[in-house]
N, C-alpha and C positions, 0 to 999 in steps of 0.2 A: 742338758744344754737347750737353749732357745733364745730367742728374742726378747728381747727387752720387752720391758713393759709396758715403755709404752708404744711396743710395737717398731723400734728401730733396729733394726740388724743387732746381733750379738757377738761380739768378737770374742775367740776365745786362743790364746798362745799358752803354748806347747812346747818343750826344750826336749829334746834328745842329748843326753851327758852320757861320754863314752870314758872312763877314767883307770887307768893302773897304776894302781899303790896311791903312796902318801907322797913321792918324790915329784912324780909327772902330774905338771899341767893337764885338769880334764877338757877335753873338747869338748864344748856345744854345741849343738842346733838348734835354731829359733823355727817354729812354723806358726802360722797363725787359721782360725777354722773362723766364718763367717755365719753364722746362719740367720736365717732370712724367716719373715713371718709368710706362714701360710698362707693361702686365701682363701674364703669359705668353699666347703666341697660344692663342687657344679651339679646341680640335680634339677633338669633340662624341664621333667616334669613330664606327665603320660602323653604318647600319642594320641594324637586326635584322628575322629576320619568323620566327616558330613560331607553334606548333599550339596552341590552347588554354592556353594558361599565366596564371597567374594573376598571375604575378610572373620580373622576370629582373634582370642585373646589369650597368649601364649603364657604359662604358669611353671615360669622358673622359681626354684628357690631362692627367698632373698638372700642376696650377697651382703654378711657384714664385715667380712674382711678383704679387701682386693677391689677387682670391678669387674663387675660381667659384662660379657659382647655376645650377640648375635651375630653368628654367619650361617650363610646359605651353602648347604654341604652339595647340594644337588635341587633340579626344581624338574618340570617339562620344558621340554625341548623348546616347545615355542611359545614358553611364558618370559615376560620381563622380567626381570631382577624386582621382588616386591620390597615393600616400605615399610619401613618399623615407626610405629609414634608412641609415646613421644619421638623415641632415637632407640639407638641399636643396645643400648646399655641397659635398658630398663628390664625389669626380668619379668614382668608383665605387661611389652608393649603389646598395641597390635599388629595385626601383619596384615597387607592389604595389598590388594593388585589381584588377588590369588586367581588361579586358573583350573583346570578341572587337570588333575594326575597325581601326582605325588612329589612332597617337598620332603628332603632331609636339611633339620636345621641344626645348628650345635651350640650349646650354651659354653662359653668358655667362660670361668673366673682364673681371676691372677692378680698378681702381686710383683715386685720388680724383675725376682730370680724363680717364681714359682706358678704353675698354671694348674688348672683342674677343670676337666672338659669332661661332657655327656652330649647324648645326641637325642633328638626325637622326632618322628616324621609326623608328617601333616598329610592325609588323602583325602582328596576333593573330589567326590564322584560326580559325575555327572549324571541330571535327571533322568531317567528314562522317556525315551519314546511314549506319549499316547498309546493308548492301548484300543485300535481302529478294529472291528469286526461288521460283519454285513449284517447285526440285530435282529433280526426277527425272518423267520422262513416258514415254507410250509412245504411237504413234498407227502409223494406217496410212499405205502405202506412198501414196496418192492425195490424205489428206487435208492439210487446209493446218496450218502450221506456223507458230504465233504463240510468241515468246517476252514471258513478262511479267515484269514486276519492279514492286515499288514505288517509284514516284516518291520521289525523297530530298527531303527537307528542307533541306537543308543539300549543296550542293557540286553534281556534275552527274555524272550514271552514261552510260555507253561500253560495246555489247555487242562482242567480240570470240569470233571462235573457236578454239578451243583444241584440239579432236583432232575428226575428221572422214574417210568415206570418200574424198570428192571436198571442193570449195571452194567451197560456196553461195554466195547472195549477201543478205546482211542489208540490207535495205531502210532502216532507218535506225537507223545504230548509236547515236544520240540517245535513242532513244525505249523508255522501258521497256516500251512494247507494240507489237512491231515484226514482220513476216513476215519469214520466209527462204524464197527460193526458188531452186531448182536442187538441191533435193536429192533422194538414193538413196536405197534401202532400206540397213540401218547403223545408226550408232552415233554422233550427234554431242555435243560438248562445248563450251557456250556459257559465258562467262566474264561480267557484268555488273561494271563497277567502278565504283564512287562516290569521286571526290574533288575535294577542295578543296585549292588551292594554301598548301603550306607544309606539310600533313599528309599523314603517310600514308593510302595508296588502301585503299578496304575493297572486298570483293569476294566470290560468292558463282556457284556454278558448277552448272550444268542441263545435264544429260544427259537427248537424247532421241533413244530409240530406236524408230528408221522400218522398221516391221514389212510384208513382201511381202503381199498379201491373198492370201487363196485366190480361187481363179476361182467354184465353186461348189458348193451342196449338195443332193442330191437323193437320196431314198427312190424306190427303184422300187417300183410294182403303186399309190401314192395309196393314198387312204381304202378303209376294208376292214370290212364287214359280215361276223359271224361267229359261228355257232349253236353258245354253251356249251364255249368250245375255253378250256386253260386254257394252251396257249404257241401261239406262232406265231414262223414265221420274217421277220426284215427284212433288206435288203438297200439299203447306202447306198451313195454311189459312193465311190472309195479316194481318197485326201485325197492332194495333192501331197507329196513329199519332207520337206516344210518344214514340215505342218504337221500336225496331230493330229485326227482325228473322234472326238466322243462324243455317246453314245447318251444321252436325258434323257426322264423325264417331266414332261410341262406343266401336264397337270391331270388328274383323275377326277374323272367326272360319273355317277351321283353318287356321293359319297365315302365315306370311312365303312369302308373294305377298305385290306388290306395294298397296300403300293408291291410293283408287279411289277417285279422283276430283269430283269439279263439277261445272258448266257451269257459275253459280250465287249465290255466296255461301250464299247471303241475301237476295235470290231474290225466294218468293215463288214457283214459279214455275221455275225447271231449271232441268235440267239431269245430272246423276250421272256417271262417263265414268273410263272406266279399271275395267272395274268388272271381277273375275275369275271365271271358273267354279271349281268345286270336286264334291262331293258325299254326301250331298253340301258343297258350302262354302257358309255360312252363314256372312252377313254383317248386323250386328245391326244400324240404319240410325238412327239420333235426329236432330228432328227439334226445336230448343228455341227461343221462345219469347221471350226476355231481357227488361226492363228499370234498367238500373242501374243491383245491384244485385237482383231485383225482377225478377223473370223468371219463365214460363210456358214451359214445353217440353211434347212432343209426341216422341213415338219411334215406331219402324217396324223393321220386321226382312226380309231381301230381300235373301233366299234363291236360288242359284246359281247353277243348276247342268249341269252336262259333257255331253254335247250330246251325243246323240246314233250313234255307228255306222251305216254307210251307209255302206245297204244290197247289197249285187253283187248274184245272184243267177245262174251264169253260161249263156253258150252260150246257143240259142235254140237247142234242138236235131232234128235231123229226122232219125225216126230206120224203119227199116222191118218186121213185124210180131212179136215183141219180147212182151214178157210177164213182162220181169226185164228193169228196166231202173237204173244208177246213176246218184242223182243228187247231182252236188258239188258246194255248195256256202263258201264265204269267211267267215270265222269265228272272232264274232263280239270283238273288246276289249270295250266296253261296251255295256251292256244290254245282252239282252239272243236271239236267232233265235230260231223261228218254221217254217216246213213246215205244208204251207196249199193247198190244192187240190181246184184249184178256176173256175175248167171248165175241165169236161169230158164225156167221155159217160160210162164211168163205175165209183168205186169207190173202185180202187187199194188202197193197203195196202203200209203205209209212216212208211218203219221198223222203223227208228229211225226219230219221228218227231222232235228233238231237237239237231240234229247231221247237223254239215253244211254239212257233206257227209253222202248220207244214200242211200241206196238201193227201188226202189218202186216196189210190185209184183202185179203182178194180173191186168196189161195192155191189153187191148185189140185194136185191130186196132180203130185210132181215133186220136184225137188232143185234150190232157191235157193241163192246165195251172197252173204250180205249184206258189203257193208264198213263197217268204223265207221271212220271216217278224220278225226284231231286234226288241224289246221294250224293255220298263223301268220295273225292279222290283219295282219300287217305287221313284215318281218323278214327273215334269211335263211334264216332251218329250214327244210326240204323236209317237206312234207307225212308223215306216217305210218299207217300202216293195218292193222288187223285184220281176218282174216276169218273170219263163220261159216256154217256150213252147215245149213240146214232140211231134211232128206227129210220130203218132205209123201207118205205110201204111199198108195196106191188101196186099197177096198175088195174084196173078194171075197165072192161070196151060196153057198150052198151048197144047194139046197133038198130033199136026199133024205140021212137019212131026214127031220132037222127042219131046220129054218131054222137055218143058222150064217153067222155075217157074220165075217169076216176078213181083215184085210189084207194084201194083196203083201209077200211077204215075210216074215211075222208066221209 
């Protein structure tokens, strides 16, 4: 049985005859059977899955008997109802509007009394995230090693490594903020990728370079007090193979003066030139070890003071018989003057020891040696001194023919 040919339904009747013997009338029954033409089997066609698409071209089998229809079995939540072109019938329209999740669509074919349906889904993944990393680092050979990335939005990021001395071990290759440990001094190259199934991976690469530290750095002789000196020598220790000293100023105290040089600014040994003095002036020196940003520093403080006035304590005297003498020396603009009594035969009284002009009493005939001597209240200058000399001469009487009075030596 089947359908006409040319595809119009097929009638087909049927009697049921119930009959006994030759005498009795048989009863009949009439039924009649209908059948209908098929319609081509529905085969919807493979599901699809891409990347962000807004639209693709759906590959039903053509229908030659019946008519196919597109329906929307299921879509995302918060996508529209999408659009079929030409129309819903085509079994290779397009689909458009698309949204990023998962479509189920169903091909139906039919015919008046007969349907034949398949299903196929459609996933729309959505792009990944940018693959965001902090590029490029440098640290020390002891310190710890965090790689970061930004968390994606969209998909799930995977650290891998890419070029290396040795074969660390990354704590969790999940996580965009993850340690590595087991690593050398080197050069490593860390790969982050971000993706989402059905799209391409995005990816973004950190290089970090594990700098050896130096051991240490140190200035021989410390802090250094020093009276109006305008260089002085320093002396750091010699830097490993690997790694570079230089010589730095930290501060001037107080300021206000030229930056002092120096002779070799990487070269351990070298001198430091334009120094000022004050009351002091204080110059903080750094010497640094460097590899990279690893670095070791020493500091000193080179304290600078104003030399002392040089003492002038007057011309020598020569007096006659006198008891009082003045003695006048230059008054210092740094440091303080005392007189001191450095040779006599008595020990006259120094009215104002701390007067550059002062009075001395209680001389008697002879030859003093006063000092006027400038020093520091507090400093490194070594004291400085002038001397003078008093001949105090005796008298002589003379008394034939007249009275003549004259002194030793006169």
């Amino acid at each position: 049985m089947g359908p006409q040919s040319d595809g119009k339904p097929g009638v087909y009747t049927f009697s049921w005859t119930i009959s006994n013997g030759s005498v009795c009338t048989p009863t009949i029954s009439y039924t009649s059977l209908t059948v209908y033409q098929i319609p081509t089997p529905a085969v919807a066609g493979q599901d699809q899955e891409f990347c962000d698409q807004a639209s693709t071209t759906l590959k039903a089998d053509m229908v030659d008997v019946g008519t196919g229809t597109w329906t929307v079995i299921s879509k995302p939540s918060a996508a529209e109802y999408p659009e079929f072109t030409p129309n819903i019938n085509a079994h290779d329209a397009e689909i458009s509007g698309l949204k990023h999740g998962v479509y189920v669509l169903e091909w139906k074919t039919e015919t008046e009394f007969c349907v034949s349906t398949d299903t196929m889904t459609i996933t729309n993944y959505e792009e990944p995230s940018d693959a965001e990393t902090d590029g490029e680092a440098q640290i020390c050979q002891f310190d710890p090693l965090v790689l970061n990335a930004t968390p994606p939005l969209v998909g799930t990021g995977e650290w891998t490594l890419l070029e290396c001395p040795n074969t660390p071990y990354i704590i969790d290759t999940a996580s965009p903020t993850t340690q590595i440990v087991g690593t050398i001094t080197g050069t490593y190259k860390f790969v982050w990728t971000v993706s989402n199934d059905g799209c391409d991976t995005k990816s973004s690469t950190v290089t970090i370079t594990i700098n050896q530290e130096p051991e240490l750095a140190v200035i021989k002789g410390g802090d250094r007090d020093l009276c109006g000196v305008a260089k002085v020598e320093l002396e750091g220790n010699v830097p490993e193979s690997f790694a570079i000293g230089t010589w730095s100023i930290v501060f001037i105290d107080p300021p206000g003066v030229d930056t002092p040089t120096f002779d070799g600014q990487h070269s351990p040994t070298t001198n430091i030139n334009g120094l000022e003095p004050d009351f002091p002036r204080t110059y903080k020196i750094r010497w640094t070890v460097a590899n990279g940003i690893c670095e070791k520093f020493d500091e000193i403080e080179i304290r600078n003071w104003e030399p002392l006035t040089d003492p002038d304590a007057g011309e020598d005297q020569v007096v006659c018989n006198v008891g009082t003498v003045t003695l006048t020396a230059n008054t210092p603009e740094v440091g303080t003057g005392k007189w001191l009594l450095t040779a006599g035969p008595n020990t006259p009284t120094i009215v104002n020891t701390y007067s550059s002009t002062t009075t001395v009493d209680g001389l008697i005939p002879g030859t003093y040696t006063f000092s006027w001597v400038i020093s520091a209240t507090e400093g490194p200058c070594e004291p400085k001194t002038d001397n003078v000399r008093i001949i105090n001469r005796s008298q002589i009487i003379i008394t034939d023919p007249d009275d003549i009075t004259v002194c030793v030596g006169a």
